[in-house]
C-alpha positions in Angstrom: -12.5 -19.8 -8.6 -16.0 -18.6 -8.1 -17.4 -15.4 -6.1 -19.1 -14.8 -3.0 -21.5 -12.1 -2.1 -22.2 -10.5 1.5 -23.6 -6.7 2.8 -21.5 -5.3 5.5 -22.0 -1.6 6.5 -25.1 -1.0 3.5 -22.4 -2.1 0.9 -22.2 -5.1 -1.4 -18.8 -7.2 -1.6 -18.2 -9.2 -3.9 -14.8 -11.9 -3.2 -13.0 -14.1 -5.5 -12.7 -17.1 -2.9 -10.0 -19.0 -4.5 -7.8 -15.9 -4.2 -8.9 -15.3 -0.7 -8.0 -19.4 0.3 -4.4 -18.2 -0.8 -4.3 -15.1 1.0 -4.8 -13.4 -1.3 -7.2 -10.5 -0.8 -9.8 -9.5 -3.4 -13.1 -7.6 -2.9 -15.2 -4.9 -4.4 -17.1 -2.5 -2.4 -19.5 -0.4 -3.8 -20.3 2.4 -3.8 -18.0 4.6 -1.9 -16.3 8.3 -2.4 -12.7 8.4 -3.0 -12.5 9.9 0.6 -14.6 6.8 2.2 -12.8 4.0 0.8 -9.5 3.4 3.4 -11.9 3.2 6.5 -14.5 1.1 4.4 -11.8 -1.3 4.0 -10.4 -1.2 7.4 -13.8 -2.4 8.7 -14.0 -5.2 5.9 -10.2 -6.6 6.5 -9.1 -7.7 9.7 -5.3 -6.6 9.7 -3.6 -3.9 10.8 -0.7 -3.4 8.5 -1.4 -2.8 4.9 -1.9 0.4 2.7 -3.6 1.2 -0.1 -2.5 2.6 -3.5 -4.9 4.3 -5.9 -4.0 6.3 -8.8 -5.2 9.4 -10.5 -6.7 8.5 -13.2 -6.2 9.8 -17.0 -7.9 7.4 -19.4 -4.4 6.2 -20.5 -2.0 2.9 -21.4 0.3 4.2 -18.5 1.2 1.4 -15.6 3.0 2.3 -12.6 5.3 -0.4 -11.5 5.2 1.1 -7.5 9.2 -0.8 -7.2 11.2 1.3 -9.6 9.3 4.2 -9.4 6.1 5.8 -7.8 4.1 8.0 -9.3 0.5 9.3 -8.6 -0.6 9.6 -12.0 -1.6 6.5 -14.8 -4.0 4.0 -15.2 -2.7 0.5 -13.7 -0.5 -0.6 -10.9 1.5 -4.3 -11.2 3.5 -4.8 -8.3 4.9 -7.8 -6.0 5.0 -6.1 -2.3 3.0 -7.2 -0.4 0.7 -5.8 2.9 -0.2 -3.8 -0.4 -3.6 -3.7 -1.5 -3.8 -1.8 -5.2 -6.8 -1.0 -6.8 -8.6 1.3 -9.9 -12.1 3.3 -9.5 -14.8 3.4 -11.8 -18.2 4.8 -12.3 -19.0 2.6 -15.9 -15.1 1.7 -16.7 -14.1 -1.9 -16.1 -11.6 -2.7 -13.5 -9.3 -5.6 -14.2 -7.3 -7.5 -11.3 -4.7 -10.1 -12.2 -2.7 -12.0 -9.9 0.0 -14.5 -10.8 -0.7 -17.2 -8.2 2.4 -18.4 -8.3 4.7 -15.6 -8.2 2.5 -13.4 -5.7 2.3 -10.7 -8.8 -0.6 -8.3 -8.7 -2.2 -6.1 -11.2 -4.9 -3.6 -11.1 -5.9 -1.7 -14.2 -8.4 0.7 -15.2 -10.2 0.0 -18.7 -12.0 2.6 -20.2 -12.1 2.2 -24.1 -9.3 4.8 -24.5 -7.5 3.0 -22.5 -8.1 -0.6 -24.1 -8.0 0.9 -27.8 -4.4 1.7 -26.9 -3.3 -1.9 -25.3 -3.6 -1.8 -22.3 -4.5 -4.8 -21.4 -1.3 -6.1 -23.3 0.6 -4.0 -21.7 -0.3 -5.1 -18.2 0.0 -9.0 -19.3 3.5 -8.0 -21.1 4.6 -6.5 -17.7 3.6 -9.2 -15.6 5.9 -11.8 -18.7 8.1 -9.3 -19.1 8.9 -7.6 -15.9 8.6 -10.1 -12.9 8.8 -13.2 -15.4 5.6 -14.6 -14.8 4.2 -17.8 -17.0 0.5 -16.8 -18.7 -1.0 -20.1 -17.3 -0.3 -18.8 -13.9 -2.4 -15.5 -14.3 -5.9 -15.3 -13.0 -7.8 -11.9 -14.1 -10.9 -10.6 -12.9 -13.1 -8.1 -15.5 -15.0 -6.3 -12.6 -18.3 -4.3 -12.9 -18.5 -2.3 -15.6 -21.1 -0.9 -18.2 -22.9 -3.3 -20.3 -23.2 -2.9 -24.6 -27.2 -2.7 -24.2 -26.6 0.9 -22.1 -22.7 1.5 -24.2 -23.9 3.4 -26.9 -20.9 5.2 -28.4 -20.1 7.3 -31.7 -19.2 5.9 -34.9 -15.2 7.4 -34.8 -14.5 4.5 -32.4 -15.3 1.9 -35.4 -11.8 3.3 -37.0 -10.4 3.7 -33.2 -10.9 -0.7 -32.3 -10.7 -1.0 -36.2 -6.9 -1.0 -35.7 -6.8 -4.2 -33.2 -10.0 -5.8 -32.6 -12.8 -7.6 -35.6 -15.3 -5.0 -35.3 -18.4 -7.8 -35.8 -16.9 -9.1 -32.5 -17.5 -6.2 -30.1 -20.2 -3.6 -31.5 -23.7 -4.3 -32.1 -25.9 -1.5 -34.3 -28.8 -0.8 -33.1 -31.2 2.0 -35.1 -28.3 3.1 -36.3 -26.4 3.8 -33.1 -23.5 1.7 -32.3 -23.0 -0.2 -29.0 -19.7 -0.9 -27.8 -19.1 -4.3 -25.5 -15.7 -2.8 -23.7 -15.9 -6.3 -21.5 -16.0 -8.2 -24.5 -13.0 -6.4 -26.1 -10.9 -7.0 -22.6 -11.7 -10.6 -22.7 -10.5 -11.3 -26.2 -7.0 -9.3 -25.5 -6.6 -11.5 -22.0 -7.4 -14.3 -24.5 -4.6 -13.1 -27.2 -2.4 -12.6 -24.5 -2.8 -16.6 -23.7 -4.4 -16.7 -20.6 -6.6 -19.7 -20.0 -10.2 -18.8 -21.1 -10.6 -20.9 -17.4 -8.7 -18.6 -15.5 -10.6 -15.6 -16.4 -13.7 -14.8 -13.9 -16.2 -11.9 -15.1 -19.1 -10.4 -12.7 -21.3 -9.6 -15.5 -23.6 -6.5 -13.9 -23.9 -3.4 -15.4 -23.2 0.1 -13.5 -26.0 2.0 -15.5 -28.8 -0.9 -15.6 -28.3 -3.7 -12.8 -29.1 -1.8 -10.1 -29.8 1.9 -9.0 -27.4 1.9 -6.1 -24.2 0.7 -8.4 -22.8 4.4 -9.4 -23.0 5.1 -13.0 -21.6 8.1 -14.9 -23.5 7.7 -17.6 -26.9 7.8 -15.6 -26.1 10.8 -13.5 -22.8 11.9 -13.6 -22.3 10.5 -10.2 -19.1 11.0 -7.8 -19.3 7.4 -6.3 -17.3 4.7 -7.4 -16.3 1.2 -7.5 -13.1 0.8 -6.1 -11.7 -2.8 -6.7 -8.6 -3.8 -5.1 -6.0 -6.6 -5.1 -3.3 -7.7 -2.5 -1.7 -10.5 -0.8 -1.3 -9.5 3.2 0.8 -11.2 5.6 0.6 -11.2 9.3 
């Protein structure tokens, strides 16, 4: 698995080209507004029957799975249809994709550190085991673009927050007596508990506040542009 990068209409996508051999569709586009994103897709993807599911999001552990029941509110989506494309927003929160390559299972969740503090990466891997049966070893995940522990600096009540499920040493640095949180670290080491395969986890390692001005950060200016990553499979 390994990623591609190409500019089409002043916007940078990145693709996961082992997912895309398989049909599998995978891209982020950035930036974009909330009201921009179907048509930028529709000009990236070359088919003419799919939709596209976003929720609003609340900072939560809540997962909608779209085949029981749909709801517009929650912070993940896990879902088999296809001609389907799911996907999260994020201005310094990680996005996470999994897809069970074998199964055709997709997952897109949205991890801020509220929502990781309270499992939710877990809960998206239980779900996916649980749920639509799928084997660990199958799952591929993708830890999107999200902000980096240099630029994370966070207030000392989240030490007794991660206390509760993480090794503290493992995902805060203090610097000058300010802590930094590595929220990409602390989703890697859950997939990892979870037992997926260290090798079938891919992580595109820029930061929204300090890679590059155009990438829409919160944190720098309270932006209204996001990264929208989605996840699909689309037949003809």
């Amino acid at each position: 698995m390994f990623l591609s990068k190409k500019v089409a209409n002043e916007k940078i996508i990145f693709q996961l080209d082992y997912l895309l051999q398989k049909k599998i569709f995978n891209a982020i586009i950035l930036p974009s507004s909330t009201r921009d994103i179907e048509n930028d897709l529709k000009k990236l993807i070359s088919h003419n029957n799919f939709k596209i599911l976003f929720l609003k999001q609340v900072h939560s552990d809540k997962i909608i799975i779209p085949e029981k029941k749909m709801e517009e509110v929650g912070d993940g989506i896990i879902t088999s249809k296809v001609n389907l494309l799911i996907g999260v927003k994020g201005a310094d929160c990680y996005p996470l994709l999994l897809v069970d390559v074998k199964r055709d299972i997709f997952g897109a969740i949205h991890c801020g550190w509220r929502g990781v503090a309270s499992g939710i990466v877990e809960k998206a891997i239980e779900i996916m085991v649980g749920e639509f049966k799928s084997i660990p070893q199958n799952i591929y995940a993708m830890v999107g673009i999200g902000i980096c522990e240099a630029c994370y600096e966070v207030g000392d009540e989240l030490l007794e927050i991660f206390g509760k499920k993480f090794v503290l040493k493992e995902i805060f640095t203090e610097v000058e007596n300010k802590y930094h949180l590595n929220l990409r670290k602390a989703i890697n080491i859950k997939l990892k508990e979870m037992k997926i395969p260290e090798k079938n986890i891919q992580n595109l390692p820029l930061c929204t506040k300090c890679s590059y001005r155009f990438l829409p950060s919160h944190r720098r200016n309270k932006t209204n542009k996001r990264i929208f990553s989605f996840i699909g499979k689309l037949n003809k």
